[in-house]
C-alpha positions in Angstrom: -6.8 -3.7 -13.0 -8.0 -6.8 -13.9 -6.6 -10.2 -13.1 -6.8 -13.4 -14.5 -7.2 -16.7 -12.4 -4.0 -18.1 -11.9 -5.4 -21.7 -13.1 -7.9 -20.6 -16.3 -8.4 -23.3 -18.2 -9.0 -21.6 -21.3 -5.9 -19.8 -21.4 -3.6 -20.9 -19.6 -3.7 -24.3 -21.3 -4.5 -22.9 -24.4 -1.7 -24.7 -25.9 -2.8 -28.1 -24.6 -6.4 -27.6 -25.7 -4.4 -27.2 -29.1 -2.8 -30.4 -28.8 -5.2 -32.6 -27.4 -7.4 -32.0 -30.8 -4.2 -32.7 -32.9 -3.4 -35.7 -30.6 -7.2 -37.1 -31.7 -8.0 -35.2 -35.0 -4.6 -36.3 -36.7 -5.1 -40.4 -35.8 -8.5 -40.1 -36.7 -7.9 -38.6 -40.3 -5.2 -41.4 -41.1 -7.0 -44.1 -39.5 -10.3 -42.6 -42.2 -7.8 -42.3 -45.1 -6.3 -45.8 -44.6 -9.6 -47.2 -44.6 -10.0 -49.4 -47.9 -13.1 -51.1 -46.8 -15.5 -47.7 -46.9 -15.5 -45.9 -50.6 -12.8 -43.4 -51.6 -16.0 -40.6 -52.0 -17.2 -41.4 -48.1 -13.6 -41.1 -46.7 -13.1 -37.7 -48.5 -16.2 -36.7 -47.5 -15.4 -37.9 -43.9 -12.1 -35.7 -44.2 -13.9 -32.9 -44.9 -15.9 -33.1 -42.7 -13.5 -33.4 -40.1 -11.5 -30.5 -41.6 -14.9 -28.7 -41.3 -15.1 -29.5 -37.2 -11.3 -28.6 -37.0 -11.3 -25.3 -38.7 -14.2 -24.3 -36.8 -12.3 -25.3 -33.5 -9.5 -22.9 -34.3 -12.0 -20.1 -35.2 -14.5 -20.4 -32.1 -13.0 -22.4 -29.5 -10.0 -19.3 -28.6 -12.7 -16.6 -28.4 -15.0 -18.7 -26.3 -12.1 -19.9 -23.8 -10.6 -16.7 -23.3 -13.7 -14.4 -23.7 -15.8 -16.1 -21.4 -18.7 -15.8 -23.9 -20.3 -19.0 -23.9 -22.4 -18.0 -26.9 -19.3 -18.8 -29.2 -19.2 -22.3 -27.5 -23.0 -22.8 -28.3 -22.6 -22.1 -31.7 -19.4 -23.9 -32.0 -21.3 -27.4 -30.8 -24.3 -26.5 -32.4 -22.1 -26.8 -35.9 -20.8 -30.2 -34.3 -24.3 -31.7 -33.2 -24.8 -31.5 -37.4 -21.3 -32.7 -38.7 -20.3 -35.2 -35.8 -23.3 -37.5 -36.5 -22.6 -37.5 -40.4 -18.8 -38.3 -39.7 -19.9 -41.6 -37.2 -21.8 -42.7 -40.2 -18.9 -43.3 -42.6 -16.5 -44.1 -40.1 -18.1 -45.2 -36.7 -14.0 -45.0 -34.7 -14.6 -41.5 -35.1 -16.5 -41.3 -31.9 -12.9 -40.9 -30.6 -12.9 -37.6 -31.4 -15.7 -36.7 -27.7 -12.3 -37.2 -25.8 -11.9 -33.4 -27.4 -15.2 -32.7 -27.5 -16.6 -33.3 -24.0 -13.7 -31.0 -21.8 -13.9 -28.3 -24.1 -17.8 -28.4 -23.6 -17.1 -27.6 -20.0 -14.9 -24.9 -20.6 -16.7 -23.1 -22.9 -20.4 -23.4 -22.0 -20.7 -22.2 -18.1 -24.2 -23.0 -17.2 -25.4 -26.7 -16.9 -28.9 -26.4 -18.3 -26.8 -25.6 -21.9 -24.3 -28.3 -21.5 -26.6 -31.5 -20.5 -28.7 -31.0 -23.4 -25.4 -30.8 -26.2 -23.6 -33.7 -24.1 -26.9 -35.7 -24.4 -27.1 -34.9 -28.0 -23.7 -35.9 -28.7 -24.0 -38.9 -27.2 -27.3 -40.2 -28.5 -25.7 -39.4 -32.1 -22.8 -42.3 -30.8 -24.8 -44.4 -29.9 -27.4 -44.0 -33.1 -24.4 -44.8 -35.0 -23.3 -47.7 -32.9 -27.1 -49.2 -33.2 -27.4 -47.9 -36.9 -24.5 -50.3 -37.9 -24.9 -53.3 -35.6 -28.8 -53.6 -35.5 -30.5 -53.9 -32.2 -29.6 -56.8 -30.3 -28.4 -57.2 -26.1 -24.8 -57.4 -27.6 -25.4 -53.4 -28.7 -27.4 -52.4 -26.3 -24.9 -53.5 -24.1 -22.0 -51.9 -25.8 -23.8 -49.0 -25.9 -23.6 -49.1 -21.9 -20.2 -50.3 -21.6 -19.2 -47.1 -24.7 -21.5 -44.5 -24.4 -23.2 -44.6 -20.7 -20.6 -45.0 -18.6 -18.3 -42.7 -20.3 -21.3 -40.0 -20.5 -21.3 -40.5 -16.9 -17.7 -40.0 -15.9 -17.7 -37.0 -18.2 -20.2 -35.6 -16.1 -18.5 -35.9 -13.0 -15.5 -34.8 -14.2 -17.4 -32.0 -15.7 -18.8 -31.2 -12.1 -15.3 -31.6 -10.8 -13.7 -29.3 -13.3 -16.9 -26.4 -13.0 -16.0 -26.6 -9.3 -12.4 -25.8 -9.9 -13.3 -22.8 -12.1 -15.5 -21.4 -10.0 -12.9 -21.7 -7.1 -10.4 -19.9 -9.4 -13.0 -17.7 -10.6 -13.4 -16.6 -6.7 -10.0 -16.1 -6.1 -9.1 -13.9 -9.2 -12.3 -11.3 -7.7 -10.4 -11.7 -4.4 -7.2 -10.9 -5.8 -8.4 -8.0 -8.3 -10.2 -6.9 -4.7 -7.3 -6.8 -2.9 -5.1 -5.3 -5.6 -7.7 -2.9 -5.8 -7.7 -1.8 -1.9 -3.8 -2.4 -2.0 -3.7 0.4 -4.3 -6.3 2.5 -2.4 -4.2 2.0 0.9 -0.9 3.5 -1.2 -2.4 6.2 -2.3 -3.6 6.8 1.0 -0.6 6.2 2.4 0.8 8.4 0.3 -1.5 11.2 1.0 -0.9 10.8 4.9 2.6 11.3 4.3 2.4 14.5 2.3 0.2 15.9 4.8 2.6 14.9 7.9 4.9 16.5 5.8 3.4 19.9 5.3 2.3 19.7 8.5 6.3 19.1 9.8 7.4 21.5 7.5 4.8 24.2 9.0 6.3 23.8 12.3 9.8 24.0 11.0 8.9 27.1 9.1 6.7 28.3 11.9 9.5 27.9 15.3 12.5 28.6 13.1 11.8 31.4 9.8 8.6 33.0 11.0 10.7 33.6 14.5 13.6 35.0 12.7 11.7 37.7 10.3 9.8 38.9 13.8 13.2 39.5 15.0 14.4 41.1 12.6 11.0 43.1 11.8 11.5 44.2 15.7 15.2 44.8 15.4 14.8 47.4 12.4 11.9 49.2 13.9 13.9 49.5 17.0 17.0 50.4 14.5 14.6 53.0 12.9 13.8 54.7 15.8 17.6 54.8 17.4 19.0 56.0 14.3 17.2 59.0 14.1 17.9 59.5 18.3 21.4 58.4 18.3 23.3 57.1 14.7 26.1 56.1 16.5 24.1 53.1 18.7 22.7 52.7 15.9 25.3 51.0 14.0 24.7 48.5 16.9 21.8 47.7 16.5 22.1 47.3 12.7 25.0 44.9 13.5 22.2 42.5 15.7 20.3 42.8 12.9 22.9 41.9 10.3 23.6 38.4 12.9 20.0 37.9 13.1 19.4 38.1 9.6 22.6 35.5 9.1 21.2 33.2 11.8 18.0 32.9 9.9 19.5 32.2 6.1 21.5 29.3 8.3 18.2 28.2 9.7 17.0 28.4 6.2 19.3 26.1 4.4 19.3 23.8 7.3 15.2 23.5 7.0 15.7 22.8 3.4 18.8 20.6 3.5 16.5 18.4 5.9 19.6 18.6 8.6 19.5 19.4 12.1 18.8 22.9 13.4 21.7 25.2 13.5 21.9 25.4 16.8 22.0 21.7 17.4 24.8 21.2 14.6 27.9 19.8 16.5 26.5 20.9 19.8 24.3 19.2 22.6 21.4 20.4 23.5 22.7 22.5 26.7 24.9 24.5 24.8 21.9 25.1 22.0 19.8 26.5 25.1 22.3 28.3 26.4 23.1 30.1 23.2 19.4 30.6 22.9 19.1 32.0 25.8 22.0 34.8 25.2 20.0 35.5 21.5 16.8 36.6 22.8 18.6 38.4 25.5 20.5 40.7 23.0 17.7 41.1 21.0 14.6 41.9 23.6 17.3 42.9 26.5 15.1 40.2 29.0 16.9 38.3 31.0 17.1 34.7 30.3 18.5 31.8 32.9 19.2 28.4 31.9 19.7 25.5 34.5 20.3 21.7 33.4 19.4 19.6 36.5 20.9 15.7 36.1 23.3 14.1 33.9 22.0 13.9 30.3 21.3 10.5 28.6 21.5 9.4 24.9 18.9 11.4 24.0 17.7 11.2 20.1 18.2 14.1 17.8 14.3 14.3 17.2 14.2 14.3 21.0 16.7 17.3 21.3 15.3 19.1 18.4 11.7 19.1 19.8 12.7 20.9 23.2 15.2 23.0 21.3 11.6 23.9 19.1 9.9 23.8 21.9 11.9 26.6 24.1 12.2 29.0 21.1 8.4 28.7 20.5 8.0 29.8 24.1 10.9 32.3 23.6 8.6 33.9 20.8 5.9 34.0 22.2 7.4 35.6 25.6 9.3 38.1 23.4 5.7 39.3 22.0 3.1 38.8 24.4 4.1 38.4 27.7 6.0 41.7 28.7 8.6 39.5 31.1 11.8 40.6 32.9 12.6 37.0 33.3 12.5 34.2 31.6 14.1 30.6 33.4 14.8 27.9 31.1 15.2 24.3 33.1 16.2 20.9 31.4 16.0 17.7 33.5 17.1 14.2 33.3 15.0 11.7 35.6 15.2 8.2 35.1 15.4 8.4 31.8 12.7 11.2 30.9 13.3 14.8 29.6 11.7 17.6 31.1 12.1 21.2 29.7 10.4 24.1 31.5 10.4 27.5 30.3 8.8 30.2 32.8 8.5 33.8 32.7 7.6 36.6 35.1 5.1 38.3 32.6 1.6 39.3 32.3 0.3 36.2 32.0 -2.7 34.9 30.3 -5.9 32.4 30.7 -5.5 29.4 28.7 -9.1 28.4 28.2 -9.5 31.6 26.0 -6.3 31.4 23.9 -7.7 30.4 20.3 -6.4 30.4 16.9 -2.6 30.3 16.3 0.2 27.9 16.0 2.3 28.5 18.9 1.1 26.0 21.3 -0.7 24.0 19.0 2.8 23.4 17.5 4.5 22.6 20.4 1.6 19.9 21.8 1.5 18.4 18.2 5.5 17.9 18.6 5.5 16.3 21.9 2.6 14.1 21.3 4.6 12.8 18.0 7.0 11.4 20.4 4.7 10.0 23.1 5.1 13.2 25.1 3.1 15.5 26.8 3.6 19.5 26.7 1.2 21.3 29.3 1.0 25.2 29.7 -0.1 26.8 33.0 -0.5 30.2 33.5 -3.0 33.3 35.2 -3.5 37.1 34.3 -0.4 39.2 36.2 1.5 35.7 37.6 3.2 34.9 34.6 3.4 32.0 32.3 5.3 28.0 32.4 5.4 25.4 29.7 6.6 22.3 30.8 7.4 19.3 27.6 7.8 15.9 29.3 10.0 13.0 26.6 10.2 9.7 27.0 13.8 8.1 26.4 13.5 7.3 23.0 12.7 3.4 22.3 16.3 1.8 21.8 17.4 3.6 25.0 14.2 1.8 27.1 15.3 -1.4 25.2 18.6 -0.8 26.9 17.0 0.1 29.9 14.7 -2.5 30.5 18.2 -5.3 29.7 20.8 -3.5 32.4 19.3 -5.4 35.2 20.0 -8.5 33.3 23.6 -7.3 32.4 24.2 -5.9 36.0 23.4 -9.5 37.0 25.5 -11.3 34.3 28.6 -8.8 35.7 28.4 -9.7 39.3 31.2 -12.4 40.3 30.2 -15.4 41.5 30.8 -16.2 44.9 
């Protein structure tokens, strides 16, 4: 997108170039018409030729300001290097008419080596008129000084003055359209990141809660299957756990995609969402599964609670089809201020350094790691398996941490 310099003097003034040449072309063609001393055929011919200068202001000058093409202004002073010296010989006071002239030069030629050379010629057709009429003498010479040199020379510096400004503007609309340009990059980037942190939390969601449920239930039925054709009576059991199962996973469903907390967790603590846990995969596997909360729990976070609660079925799941346990011990502690979740089983065990592939424990140490916590998995062919998720307090509880001992001191009496 491209952006315009928030001080161009070719279009934001674009109205006051428009009446600075009325404010000098107006006076001038009275001041010519009112003149009864030069011949009614030289002022009309004066007027026209000023029309001539004016008209081709309003055709050139806009495209030249606004189109930085400083062509249009060559060709729009070349036309006024021929009719400017005609109109100072009928009516010399025209030489007014460079207070227009000379800061539209500098706005619509850019490069010095083309102005000099028309303000020169502009200003050597003054003062040709100014010697023309008066003769030479040391009184024009030196009112040639006092009008044409010293206000050539101001022009100049102003000129310089006014280039130096554009080019400062010049710099900062590229800086602008630059940053505009990496604002826009850093959005979309942005924006990318946070579809991919999406997928990637909606993966996990998907992967700990629905992908869980339909192994259950894929393990319930076969083991419905097989008792069915054994015993049709226990049976009907089975086909009842399945049923819940089934139920439990549609809830976890349209909790996932109303963006709400697990069901579980859904006016509940996190003890009692272990607990019930723990019972679940105990009807459905028939392992036994012991929870123990060790210290008093804090103001955890939700995102804090959910991530163990994610984090135990994860391990749950992955007991339930690798491990081959008889025991699994869930353990949830509160010290000074951390949360520690340990989930150990008595099964076959495995070697960590060879796991690859999967989205188990990947999951679970992408989850902890979100929240400044670490989740570390320790385990050995035939002694069984612990993962262990260590949470910081989440950062308004440290905040209220870090100002008790300040409140404890503010509540002591004074003595």
């Amino acid at each position: 997108m491209a952006v315009r310099s928030t001080v161009d003097f070719g279009h934001r003034y674009r109205v006051g170039w428009h009446v600075l040449v009325g404010a000098v072309a107006i006076p001038l063609a009275v001041a010519i018409a009112a003149d009864v001393s030069v011949a009614l055929g030289q002022r009309l011919l004066a007027l026209g030729t000023l029309a001539v200068i004016v008209a081709c202001y309003a055709l050139v000058a806009p495209r030249a300001m606004e189109n930085r093409d400083e062509r249009w202004g060559a060709a729009y002073f070349a036309v006024l290097a021929v009719a400017f010296p005609l109109l100072l010989a009928i009516a010399p006071i025209a030489g007014a008419l460079l207070f227009a002239l000379c800061p539209q030069l500098f706005v619509m030629v850019a490069r010095w080596r083309v102005r000099l050379p028309l303000l020169l010629i502009l200003y050597a057709e003054l003062a040709w008129a100014m010697v023309a009429r008066a003769g030479v003498s040391r009184y024009t010479l030196a009112m040639v000084g006092v009008t044409v040199l010293v206000p050539m020379t101001v022009t100049i510096l102003l000129g310089a003055y006014l280039t130096g400004i554009r080019e400062q503007n010049r710099k900062r609309a590229a800086l602008i359209e630059e940053l505009t340009r990496t604002r826009a990059a850093l959005e979309h980037a942005g924006h990318e990141a946070g579809v991919h942190a999406e997928r990637e939390r909606l993966a996990a969601e998907i992967h700990d809660t629905l992908a869980q449920g339909f192994t259950s239930i894929l393990m319930l039925a076969q083991v419905a299957r097989t008792t069915l054709l054994r015993d049709p009576t226990a049976a009907d059991g089975q086909l009842d756990i399945l049923e819940k199962t089934a139920r439990e996973n549609l809830a976890e469903a349209r909790s996932l995609i109303a963006a709400s907390a697990p069901v579980d967790l859904t006016g509940r603590g996190l003890a009692d969402a272990l607990y019930r846990l723990a019972a679940r995969h105990t009807r459905d596997t028939g392992t036994r599964v012991e929870v123990s909360i060790v210290g008093e729990r804090s103001g955890t976070s939700t995102g804090t609670d959910i991530a163990l609660l994610r984090t135990a079925q994860e391990a749950l799941a992955n007991i339930g089809r690798h491990a081959a346990a008889t025991t699994v011990r869930i353990e949830l502690r509160h010290e000074n201020g951390l949360m520690a979740l340990a989930v150990t089983d008595d099964g076959q065990g495995f070697d960590p350094a060879t796991v690859r592939g999967g989205y188990g424990l990947l999951g679970m140490r992408t989850r902890a790691s979100s929240l400044g916590g670490t989740c570390t998995v320790r385990s050995a062919p035939g002694q069984g398996t612990t993962v262990r998720v260590k949470l910081p307090p989440p950062p308004a509880e440290q905040a209220a941490r870090s100002l008790q001992p300040v409140l404890d001191l503010s509540s002591t009496p004074d003595n």
